[in-house]
C-alpha positions in Angstrom: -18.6 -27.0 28.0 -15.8 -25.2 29.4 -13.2 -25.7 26.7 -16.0 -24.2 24.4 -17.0 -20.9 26.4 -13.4 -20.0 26.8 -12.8 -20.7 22.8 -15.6 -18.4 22.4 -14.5 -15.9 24.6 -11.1 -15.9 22.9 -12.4 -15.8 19.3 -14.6 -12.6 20.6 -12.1 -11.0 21.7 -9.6 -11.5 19.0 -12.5 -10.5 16.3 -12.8 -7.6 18.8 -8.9 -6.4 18.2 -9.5 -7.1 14.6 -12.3 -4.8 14.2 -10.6 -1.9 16.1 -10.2 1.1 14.1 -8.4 3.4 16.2 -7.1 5.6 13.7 -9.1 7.9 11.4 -7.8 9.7 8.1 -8.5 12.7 6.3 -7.1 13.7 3.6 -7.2 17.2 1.7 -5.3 19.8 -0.8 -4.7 23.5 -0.3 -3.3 25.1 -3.6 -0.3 27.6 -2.5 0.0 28.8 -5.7 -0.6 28.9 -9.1 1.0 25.4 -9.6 1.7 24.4 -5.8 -0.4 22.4 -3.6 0.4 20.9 -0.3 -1.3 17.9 0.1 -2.0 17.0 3.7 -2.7 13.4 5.1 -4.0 13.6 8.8 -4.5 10.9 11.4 -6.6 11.0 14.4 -5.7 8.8 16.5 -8.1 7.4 19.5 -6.1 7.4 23.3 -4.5 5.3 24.3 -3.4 3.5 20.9 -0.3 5.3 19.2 1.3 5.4 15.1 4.6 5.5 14.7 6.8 8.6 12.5 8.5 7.9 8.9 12.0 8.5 10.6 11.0 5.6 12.9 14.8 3.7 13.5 14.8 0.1 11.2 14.3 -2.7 14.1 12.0 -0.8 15.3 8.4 -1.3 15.0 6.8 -0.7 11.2 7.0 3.4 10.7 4.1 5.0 8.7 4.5 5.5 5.1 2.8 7.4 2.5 3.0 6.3 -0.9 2.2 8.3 -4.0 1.1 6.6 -7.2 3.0 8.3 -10.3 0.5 10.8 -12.4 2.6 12.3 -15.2 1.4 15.9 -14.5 2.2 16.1 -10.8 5.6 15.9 -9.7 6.0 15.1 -5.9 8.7 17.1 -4.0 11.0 15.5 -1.2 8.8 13.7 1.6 6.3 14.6 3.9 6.7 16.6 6.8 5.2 15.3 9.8 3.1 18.0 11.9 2.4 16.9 15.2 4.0 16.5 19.0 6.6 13.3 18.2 7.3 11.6 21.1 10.3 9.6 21.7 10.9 6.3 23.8 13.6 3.7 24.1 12.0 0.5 24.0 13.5 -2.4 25.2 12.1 -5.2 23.0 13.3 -3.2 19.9 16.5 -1.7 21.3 16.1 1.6 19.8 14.8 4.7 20.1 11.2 4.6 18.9 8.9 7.6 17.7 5.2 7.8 17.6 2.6 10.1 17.8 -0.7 10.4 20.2 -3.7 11.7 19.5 -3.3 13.1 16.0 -0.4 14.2 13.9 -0.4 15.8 10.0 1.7 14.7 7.3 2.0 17.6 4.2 3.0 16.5 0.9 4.1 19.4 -1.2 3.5 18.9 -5.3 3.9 20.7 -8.2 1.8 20.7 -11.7 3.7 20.5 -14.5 0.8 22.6 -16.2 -2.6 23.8 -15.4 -4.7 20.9 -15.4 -7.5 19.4 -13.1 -5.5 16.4 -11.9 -5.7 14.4 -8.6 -2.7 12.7 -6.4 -3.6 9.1 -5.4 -2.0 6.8 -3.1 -1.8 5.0 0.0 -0.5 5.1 3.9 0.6 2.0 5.5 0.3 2.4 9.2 0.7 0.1 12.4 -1.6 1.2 15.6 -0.4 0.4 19.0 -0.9 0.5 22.8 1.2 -0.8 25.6 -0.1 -4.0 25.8 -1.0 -4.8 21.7 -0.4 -3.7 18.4 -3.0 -4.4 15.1 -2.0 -5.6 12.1 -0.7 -3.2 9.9 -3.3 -1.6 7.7 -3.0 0.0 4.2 -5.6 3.1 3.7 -6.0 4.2 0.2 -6.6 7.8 -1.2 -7.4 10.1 -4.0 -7.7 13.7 -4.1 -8.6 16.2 -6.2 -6.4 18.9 -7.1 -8.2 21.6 -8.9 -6.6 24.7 -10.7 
């Protein structure tokens, strides 16, 4: 009777980890100008669980990153810029210098029309959530948004 209370307590709490969403997305367009729109991805991110930056060192744990599905009339310039206070820590089970974010952080996208059209920019952001003591399985969060001339 033992064996099965502790196997129930340990699928409970691993079905528990699972269903953890500690990171929430939003994800909107401003128009800067008459082609121009910055496109800005933002996480919110529940204490005391972490993401980790774009720039995060390889061997390191898996850095965010924000893909962009090709549309023919939006052209996507350079990468996004991450808004937010990056912190920075050596961690020993890595051996590098690894950067995260707390509590939220913005990535903006700048893109360009190629004409003036009602278009969207679609995509995804792969992300990995962690705390001191665990880290969730990567997740992949989809979007579309609407860019309107």
């Amino acid at each position: 009777m033992k064996k099965i209370w502790l196997s129930l307590l340990g699928l409970s709490i691993a079905l528990l980890a699972f269903s953890q969403n500690p990171v929430s997305w939003s994800f909107t367009a401003k128009k800067t100008s008459e082609l121009t729109f910055e496109i800005h991805i933002a996480a919110t991110i529940a204490n005391p669980w972490t993401i980790y930056s774009q720039h995060t060192p390889d061997g390191g744990p898996l850095p965010t990153k924000i893909s962009f599905s090709a549309n023919p009339m939006v052209k996507v310039n350079g990468t996004p810029k991450e808004v937010g206070s990056m912190q920075k820590k050596y961690e020993e089970v890595f051996e590098v210098n690894v950067l995260y974010y707390k509590s939220k952080v913005e990535f903006v996208q700048t893109v360009k029309l190629k004409k003036a059209v009602k278009t969207n920019v679609a995509g995804s952001v792969e992300f990995m959530a962690c705390t001191e003591e665990q880290c969730l399985p990567a997740r992949t969060i989809p979007f579309n948004i609407p860019l309107e001339n």
